[in-house]
N, CA, C and O atoms as CSV, one atom per row, in Angstrom:
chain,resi,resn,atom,element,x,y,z
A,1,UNK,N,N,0.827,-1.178,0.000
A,1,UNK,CA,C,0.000,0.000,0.000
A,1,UNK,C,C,0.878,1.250,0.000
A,1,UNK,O,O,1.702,1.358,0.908
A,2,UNK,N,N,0.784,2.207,-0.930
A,2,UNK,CA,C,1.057,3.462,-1.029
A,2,UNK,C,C,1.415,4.410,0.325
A,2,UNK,O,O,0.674,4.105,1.260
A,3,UNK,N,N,1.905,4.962,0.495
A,3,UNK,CA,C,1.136,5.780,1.611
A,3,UNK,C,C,1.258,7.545,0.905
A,3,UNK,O,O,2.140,8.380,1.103
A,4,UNK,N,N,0.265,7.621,0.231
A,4,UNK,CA,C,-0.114,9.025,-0.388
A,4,UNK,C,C,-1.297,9.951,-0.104
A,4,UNK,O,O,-2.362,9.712,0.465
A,5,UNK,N,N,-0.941,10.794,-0.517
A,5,UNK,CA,C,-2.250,11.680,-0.239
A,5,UNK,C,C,-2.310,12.323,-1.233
A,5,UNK,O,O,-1.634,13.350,-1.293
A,6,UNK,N,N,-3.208,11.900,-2.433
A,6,UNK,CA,C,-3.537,12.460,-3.679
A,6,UNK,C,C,-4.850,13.241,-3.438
A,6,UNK,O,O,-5.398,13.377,-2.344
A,7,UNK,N,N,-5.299,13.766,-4.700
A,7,UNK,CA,C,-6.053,14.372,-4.928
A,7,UNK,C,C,-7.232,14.034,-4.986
A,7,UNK,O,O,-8.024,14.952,-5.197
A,8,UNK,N,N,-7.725,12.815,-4.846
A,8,UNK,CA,C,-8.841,11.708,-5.096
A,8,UNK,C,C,-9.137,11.631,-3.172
A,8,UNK,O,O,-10.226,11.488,-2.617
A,9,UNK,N,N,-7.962,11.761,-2.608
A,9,UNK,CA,C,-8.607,11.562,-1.346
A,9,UNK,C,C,-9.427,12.810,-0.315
A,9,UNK,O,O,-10.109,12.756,0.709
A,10,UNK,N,N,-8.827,14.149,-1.410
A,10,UNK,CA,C,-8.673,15.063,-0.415
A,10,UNK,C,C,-10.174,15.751,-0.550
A,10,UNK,O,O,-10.603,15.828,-1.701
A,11,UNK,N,N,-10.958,16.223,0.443
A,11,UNK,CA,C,-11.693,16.879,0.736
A,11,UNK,C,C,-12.332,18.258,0.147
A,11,UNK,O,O,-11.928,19.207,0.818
A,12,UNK,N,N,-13.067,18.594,-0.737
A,12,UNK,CA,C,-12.733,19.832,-1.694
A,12,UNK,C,C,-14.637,20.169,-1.764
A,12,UNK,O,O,-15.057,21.306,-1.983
A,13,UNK,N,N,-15.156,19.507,-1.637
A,13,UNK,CA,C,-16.383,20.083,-2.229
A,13,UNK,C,C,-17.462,20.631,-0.595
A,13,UNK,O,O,-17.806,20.077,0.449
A,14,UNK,N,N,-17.675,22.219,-1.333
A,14,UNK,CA,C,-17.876,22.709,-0.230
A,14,UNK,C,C,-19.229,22.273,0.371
A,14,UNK,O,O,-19.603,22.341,1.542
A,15,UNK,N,N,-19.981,21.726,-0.914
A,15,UNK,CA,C,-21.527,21.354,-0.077
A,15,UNK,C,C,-21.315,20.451,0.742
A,15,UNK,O,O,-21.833,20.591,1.850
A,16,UNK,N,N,-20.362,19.040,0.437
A,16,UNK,CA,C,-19.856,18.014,1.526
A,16,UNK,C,C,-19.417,18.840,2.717
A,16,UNK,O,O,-19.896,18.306,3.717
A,17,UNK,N,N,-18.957,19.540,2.930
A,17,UNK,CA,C,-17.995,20.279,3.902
A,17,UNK,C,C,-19.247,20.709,5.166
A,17,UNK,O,O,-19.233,20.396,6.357
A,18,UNK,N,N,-20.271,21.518,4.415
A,18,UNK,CA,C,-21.158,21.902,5.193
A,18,UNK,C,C,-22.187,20.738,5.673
A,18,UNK,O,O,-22.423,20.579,6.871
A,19,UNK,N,N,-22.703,20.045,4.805
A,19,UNK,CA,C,-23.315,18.545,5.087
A,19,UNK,C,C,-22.272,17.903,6.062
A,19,UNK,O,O,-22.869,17.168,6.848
A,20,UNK,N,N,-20.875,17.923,6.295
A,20,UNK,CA,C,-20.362,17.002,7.065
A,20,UNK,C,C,-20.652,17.751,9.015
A,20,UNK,O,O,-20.910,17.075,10.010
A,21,UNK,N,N,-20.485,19.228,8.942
A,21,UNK,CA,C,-19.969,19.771,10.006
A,21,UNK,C,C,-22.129,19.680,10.531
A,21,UNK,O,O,-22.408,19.542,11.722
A,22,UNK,N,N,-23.025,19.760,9.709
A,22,UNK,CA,C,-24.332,19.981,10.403
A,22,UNK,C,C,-24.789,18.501,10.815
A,22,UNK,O,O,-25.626,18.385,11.710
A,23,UNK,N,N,-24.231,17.303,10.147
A,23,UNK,CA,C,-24.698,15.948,10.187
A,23,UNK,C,C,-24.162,15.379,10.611
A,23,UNK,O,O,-24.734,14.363,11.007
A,24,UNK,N,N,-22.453,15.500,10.948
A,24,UNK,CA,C,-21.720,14.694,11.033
A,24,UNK,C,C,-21.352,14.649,12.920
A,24,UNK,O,O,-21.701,15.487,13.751
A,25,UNK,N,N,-20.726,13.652,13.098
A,25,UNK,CA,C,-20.581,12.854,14.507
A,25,UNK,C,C,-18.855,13.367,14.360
A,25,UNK,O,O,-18.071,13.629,13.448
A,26,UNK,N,N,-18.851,13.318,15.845
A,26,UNK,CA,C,-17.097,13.737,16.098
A,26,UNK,C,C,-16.413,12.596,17.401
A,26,UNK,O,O,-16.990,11.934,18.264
A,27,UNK,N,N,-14.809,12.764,17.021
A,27,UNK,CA,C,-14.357,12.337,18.587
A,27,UNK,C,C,-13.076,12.992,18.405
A,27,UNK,O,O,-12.511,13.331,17.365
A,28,UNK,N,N,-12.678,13.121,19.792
A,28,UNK,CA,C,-11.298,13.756,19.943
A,28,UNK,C,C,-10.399,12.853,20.649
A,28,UNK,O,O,-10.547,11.739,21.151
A,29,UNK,N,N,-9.179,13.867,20.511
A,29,UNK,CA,C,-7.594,13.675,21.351
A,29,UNK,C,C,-7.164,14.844,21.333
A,29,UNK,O,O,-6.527,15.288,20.378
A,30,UNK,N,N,-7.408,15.424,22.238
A,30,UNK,CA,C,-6.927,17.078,22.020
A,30,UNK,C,C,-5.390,17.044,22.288
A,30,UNK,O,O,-4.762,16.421,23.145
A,31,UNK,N,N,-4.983,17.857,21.349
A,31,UNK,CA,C,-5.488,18.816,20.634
A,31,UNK,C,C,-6.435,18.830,19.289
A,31,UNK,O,O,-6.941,19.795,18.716
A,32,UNK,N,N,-6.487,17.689,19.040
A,32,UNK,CA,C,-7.411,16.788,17.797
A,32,UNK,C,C,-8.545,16.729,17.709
A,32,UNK,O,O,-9.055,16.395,18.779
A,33,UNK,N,N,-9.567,16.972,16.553
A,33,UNK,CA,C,-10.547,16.510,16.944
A,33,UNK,C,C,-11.260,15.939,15.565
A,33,UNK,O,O,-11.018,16.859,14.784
A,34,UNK,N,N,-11.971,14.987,14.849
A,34,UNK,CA,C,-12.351,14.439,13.985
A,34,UNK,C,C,-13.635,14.523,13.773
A,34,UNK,O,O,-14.483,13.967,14.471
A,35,UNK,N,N,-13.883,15.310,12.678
A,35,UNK,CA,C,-15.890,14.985,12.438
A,35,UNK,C,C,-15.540,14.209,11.479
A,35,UNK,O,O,-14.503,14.352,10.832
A,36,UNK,N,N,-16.561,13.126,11.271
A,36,UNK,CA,C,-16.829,12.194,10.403
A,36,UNK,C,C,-18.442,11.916,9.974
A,36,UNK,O,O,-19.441,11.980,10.692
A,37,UNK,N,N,-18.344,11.632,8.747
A,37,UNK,CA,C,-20.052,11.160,8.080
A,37,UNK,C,C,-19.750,10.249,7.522
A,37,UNK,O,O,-18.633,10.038,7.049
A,38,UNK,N,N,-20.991,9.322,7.463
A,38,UNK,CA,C,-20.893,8.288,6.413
A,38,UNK,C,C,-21.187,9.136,5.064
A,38,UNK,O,O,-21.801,10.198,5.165
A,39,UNK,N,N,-20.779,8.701,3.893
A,39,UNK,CA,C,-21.143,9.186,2.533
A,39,UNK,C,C,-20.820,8.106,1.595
A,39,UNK,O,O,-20.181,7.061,1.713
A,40,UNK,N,N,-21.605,8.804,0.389
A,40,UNK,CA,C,-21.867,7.333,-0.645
A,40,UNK,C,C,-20.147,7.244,-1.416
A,40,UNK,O,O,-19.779,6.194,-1.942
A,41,UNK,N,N,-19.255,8.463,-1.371
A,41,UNK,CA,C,-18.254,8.395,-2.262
A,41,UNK,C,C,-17.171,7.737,-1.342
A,41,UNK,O,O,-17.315,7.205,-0.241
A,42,UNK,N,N,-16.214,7.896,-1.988
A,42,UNK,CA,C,-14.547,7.162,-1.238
A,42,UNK,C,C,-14.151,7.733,-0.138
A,42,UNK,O,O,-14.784,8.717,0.245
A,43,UNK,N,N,-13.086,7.288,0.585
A,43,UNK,CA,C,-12.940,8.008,1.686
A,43,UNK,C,C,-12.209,9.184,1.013
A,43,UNK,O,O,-11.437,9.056,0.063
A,44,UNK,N,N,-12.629,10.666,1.774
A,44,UNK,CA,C,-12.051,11.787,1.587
A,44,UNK,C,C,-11.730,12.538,3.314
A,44,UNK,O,O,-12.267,12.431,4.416
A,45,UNK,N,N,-10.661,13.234,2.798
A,45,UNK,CA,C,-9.960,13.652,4.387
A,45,UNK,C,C,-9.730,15.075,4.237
A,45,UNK,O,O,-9.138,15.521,3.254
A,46,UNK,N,N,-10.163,15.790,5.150
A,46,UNK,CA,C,-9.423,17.916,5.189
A,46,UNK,C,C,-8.908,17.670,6.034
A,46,UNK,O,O,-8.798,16.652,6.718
A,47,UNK,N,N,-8.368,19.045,6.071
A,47,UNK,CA,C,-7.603,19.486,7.485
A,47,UNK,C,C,-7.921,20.886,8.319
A,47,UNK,O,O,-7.599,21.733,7.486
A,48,UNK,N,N,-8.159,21.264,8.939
A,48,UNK,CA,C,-8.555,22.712,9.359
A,48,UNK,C,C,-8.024,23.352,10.436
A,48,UNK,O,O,-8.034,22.736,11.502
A,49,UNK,N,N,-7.471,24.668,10.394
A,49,UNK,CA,C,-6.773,25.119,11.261
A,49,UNK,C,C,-7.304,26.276,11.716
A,49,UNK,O,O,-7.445,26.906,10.668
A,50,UNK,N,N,-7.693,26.971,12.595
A,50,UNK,CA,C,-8.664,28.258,12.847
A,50,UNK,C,C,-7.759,29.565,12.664
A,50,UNK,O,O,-6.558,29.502,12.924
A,51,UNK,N,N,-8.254,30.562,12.285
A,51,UNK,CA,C,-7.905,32.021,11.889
A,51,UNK,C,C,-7.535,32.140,13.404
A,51,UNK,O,O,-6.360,32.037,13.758
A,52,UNK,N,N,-8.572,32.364,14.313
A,52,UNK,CA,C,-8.782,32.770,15.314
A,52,UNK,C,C,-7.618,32.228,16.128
A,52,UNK,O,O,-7.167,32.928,17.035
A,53,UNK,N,N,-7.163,31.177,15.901
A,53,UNK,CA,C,-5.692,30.997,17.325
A,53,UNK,C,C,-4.767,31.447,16.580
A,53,UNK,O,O,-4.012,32.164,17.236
A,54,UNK,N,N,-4.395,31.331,15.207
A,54,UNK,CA,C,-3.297,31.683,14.455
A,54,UNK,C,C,-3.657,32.739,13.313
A,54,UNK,O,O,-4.440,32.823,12.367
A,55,UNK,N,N,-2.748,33.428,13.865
A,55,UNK,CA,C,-3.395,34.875,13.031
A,55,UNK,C,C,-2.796,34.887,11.705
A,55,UNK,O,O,-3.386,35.141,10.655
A,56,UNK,N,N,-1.141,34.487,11.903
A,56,UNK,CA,C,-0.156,34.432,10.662
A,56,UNK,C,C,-0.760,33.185,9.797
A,56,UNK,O,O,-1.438,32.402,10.461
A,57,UNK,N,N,-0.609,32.890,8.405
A,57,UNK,CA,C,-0.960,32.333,7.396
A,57,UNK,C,C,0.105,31.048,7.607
A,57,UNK,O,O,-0.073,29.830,7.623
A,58,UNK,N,N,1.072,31.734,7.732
A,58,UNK,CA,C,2.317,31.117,7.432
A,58,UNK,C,C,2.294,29.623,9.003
A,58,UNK,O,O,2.950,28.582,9.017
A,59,UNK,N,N,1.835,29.859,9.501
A,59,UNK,CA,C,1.593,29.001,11.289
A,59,UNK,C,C,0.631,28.440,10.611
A,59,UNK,O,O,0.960,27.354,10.134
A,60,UNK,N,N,-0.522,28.802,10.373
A,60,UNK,CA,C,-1.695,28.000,9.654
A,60,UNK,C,C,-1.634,26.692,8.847
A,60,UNK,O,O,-2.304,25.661,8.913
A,61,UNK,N,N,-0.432,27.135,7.926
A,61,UNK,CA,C,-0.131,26.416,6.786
A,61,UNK,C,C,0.778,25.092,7.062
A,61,UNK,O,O,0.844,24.024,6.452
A,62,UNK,N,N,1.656,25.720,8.563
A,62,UNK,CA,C,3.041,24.651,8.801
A,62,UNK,C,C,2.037,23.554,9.550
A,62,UNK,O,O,2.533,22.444,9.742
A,63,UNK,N,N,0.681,23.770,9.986
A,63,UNK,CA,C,-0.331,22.655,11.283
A,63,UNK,C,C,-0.257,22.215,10.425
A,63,UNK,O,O,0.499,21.264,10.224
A,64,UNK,N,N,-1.393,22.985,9.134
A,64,UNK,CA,C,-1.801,21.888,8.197
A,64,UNK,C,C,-1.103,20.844,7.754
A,64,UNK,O,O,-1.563,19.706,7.849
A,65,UNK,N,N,0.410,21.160,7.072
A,65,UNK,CA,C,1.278,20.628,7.005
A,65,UNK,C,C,1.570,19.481,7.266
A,65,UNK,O,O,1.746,18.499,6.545
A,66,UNK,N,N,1.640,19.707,8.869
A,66,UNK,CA,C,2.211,18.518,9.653
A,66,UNK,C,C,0.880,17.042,9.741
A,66,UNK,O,O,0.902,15.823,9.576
A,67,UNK,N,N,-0.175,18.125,10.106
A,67,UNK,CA,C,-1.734,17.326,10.042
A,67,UNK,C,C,-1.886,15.931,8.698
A,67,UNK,O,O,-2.155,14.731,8.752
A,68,UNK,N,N,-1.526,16.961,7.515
A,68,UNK,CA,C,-1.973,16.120,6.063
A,68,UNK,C,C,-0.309,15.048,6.298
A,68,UNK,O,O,-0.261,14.020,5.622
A,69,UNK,N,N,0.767,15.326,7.114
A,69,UNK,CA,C,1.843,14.572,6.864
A,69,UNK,C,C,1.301,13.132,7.958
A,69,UNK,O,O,1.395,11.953,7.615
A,70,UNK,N,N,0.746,13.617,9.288
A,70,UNK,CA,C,0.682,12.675,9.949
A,70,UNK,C,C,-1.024,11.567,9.785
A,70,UNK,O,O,-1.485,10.553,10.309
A,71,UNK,N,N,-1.324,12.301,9.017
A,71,UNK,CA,C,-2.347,11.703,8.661
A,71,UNK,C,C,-1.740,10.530,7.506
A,71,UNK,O,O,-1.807,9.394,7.977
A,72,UNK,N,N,-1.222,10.576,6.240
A,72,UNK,CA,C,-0.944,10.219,5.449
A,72,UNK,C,C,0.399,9.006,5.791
A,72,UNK,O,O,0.754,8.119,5.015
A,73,UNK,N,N,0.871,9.239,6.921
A,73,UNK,CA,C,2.073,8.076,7.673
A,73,UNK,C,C,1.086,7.068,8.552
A,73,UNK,O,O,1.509,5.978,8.938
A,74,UNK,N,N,-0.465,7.589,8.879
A,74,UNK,CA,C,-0.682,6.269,10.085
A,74,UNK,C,C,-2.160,6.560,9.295
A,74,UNK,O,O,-2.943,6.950,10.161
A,75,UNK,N,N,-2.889,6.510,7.850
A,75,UNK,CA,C,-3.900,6.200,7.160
A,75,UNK,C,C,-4.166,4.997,6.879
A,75,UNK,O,O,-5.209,4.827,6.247
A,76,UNK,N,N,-3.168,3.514,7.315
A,76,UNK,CA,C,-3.318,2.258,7.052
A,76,UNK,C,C,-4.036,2.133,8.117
A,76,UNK,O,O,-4.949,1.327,7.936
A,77,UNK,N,N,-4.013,2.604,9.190
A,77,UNK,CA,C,-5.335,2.157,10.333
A,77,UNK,C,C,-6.616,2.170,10.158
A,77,UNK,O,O,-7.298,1.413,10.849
A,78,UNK,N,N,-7.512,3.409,8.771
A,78,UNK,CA,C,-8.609,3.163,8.210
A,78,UNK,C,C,-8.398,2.264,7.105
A,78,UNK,O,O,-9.332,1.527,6.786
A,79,UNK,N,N,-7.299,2.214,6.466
A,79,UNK,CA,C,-7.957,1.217,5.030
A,79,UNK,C,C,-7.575,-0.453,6.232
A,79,UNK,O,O,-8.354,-1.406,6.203
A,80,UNK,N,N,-6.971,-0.453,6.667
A,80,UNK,CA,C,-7.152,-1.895,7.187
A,80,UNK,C,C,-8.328,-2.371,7.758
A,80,UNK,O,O,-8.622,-3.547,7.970
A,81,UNK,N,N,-9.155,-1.100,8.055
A,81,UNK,CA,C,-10.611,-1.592,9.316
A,81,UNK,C,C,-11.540,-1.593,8.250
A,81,UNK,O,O,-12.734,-1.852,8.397
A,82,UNK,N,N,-10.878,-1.241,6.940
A,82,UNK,CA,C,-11.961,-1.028,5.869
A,82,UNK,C,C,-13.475,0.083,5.696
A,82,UNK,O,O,-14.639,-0.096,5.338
A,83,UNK,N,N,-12.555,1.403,6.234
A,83,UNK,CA,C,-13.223,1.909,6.291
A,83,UNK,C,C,-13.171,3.436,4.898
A,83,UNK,O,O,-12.565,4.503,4.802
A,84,UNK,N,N,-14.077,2.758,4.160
A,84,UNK,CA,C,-14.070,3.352,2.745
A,84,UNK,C,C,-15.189,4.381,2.111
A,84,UNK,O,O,-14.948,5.034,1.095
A,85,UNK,N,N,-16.535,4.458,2.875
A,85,UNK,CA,C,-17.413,5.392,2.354
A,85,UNK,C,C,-17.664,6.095,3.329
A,85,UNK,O,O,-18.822,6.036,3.743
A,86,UNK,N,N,-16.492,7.186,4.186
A,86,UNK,CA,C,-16.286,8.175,4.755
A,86,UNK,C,C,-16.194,9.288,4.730
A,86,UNK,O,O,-15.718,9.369,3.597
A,87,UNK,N,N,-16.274,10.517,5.138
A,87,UNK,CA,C,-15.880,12.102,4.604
A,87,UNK,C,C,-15.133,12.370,6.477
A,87,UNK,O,O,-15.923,12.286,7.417
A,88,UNK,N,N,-14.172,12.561,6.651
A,88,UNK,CA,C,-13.175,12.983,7.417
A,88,UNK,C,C,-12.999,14.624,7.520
A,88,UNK,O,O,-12.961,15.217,6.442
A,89,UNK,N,N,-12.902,15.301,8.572
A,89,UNK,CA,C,-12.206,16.861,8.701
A,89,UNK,C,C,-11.553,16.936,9.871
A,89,UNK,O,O,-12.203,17.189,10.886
A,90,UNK,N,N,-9.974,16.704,9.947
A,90,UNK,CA,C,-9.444,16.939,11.098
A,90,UNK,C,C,-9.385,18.232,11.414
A,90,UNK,O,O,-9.343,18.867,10.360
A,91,UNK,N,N,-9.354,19.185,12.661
A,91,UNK,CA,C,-9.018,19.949,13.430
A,91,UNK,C,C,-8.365,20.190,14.084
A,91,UNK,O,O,-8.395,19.425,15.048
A,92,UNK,N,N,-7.266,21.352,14.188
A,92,UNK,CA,C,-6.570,21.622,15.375
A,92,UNK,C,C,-7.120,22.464,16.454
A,92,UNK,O,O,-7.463,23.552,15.992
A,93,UNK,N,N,-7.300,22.377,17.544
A,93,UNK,CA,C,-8.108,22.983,18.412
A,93,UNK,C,C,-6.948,23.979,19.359
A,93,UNK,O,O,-7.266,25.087,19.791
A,94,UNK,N,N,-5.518,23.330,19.586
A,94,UNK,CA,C,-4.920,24.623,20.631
A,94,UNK,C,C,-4.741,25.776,20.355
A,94,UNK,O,O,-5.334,26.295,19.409
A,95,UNK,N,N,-4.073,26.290,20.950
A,95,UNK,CA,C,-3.353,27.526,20.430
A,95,UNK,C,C,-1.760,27.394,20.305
A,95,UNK,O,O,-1.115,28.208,19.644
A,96,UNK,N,N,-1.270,26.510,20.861
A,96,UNK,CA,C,0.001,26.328,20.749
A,96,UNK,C,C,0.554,25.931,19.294
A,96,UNK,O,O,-0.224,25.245,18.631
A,97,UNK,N,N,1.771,26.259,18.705
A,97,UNK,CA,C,2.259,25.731,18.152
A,97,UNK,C,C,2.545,24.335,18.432
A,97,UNK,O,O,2.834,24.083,19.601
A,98,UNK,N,N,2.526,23.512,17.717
A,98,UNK,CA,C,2.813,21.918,17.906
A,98,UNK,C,C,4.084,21.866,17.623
A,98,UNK,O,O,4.788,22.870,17.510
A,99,UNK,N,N,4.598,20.340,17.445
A,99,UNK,CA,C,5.790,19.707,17.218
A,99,UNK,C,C,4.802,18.884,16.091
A,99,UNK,O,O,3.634,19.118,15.779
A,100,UNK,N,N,5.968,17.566,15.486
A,100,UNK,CA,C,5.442,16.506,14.135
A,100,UNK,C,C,4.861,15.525,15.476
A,100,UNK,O,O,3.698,15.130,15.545
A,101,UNK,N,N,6.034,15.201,16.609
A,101,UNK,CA,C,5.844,13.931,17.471
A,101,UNK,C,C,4.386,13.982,18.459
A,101,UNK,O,O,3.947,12.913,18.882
A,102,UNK,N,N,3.637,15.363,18.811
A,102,UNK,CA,C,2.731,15.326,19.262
A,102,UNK,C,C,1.729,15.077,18.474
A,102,UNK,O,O,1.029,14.080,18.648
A,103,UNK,N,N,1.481,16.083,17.340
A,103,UNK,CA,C,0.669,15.244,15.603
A,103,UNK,C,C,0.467,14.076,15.498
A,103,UNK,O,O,-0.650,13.576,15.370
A,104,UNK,N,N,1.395,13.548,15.533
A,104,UNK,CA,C,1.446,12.133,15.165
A,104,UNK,C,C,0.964,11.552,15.888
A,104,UNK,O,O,-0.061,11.046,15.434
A,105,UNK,N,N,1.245,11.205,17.338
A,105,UNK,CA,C,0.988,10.307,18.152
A,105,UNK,C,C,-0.762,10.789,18.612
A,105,UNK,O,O,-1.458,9.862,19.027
A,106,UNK,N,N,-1.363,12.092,18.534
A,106,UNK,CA,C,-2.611,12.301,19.038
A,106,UNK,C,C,-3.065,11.787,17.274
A,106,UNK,O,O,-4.296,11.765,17.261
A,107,UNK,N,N,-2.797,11.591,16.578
A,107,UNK,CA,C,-3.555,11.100,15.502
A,107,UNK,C,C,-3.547,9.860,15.450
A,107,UNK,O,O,-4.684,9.464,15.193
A,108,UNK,N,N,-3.010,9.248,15.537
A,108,UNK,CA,C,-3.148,7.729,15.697
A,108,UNK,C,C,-4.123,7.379,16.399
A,108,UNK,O,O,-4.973,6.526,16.143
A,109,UNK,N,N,-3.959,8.396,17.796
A,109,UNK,CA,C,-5.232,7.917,18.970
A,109,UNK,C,C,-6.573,8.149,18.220
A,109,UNK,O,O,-7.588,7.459,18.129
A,110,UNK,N,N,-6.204,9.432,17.686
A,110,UNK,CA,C,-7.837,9.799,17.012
A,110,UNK,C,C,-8.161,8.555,15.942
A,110,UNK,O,O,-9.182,7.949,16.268
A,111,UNK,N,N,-7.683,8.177,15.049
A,111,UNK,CA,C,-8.155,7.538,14.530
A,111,UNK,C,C,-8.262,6.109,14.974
A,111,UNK,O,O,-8.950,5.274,14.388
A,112,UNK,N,N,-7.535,5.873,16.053
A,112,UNK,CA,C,-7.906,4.402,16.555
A,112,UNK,C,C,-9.850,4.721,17.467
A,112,UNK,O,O,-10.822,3.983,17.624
A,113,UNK,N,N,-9.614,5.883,17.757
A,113,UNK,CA,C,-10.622,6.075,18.429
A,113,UNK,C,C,-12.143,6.392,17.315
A,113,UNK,O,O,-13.313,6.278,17.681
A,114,UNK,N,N,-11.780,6.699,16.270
A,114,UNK,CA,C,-13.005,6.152,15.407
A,114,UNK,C,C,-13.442,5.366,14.731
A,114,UNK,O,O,-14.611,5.159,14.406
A,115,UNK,N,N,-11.900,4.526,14.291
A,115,UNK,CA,C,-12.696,3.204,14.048
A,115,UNK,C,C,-13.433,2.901,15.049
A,115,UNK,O,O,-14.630,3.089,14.836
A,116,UNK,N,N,-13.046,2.312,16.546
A,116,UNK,CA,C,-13.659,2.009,17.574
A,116,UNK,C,C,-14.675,2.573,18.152
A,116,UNK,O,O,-15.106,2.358,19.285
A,117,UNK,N,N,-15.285,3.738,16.886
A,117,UNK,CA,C,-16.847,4.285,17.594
A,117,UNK,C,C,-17.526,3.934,16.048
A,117,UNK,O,O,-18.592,3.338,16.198
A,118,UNK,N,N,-17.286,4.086,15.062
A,118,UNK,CA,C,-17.898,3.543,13.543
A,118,UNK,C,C,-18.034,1.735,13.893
A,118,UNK,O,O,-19.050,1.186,13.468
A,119,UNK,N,N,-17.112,0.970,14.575
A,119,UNK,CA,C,-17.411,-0.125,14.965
A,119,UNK,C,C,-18.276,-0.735,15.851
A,119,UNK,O,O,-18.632,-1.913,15.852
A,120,UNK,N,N,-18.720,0.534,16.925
A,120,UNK,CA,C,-19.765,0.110,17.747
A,120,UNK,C,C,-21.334,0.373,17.448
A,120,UNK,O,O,-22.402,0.021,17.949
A,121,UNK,N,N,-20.881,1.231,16.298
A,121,UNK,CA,C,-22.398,1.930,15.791
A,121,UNK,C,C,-23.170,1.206,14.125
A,121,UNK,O,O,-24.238,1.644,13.698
């Protein structure tokens, strides 16, 4: 398996976007937090970083960054649970600047923590 993050996976259409945040179910690992919907297409994944804690563009851009990197290193945890007709929007919720090693490791949790709620439901 690949481990990429193309263009087929990524999150872009704004009516999904708004359908995901009014319909959709969440869980966290803060600083993390995951809304998810079921949907009829492939799995697709965003990333979102708020204006409001980070004012500079440039801070905005390095979360995202790290977000779409650590997402895309530990994404074999959904295709292994087989989880394929999803719409995903991660969040950063602190205000702190992060590190890659905190990213990483609260993403893993997050996503172990939704398979394990898409599995109970």
């Amino acid at each position: 398996m690949k481990l990429t993050y193309n263009k087929h996976e990524k999150l872009k259409s704004q009516k999904t976007i708004e359908q995901l945040f009014i319909e959709g179910k969440s869980v966290s690992a803060y600083p993390l937090r995951l809304v998810y919907l079921k949907h009829d297409d492939s799995l697709k994944v965003g990333v979102s970083v708020s204006k409001r804690n980070f004012k500079l563009a440039v801070d905005r851009i390095r979360i995202k960054r790290l977000l779409r990197e650590a997402y895309r290193l530990n994404k074999s945890l959904l295709i292994n649970n087989e989880v394929n007709d999803y719409v995903l929007m991660i969040l950063y919720l602190s205000k702190d600047m992060p590190d890659f090693e905190i990213v990483n490791t609260k993403t893993i949790k997050l996503l172990s923590k939704f398979t394990d709620s898409i599995s109970n439901s």
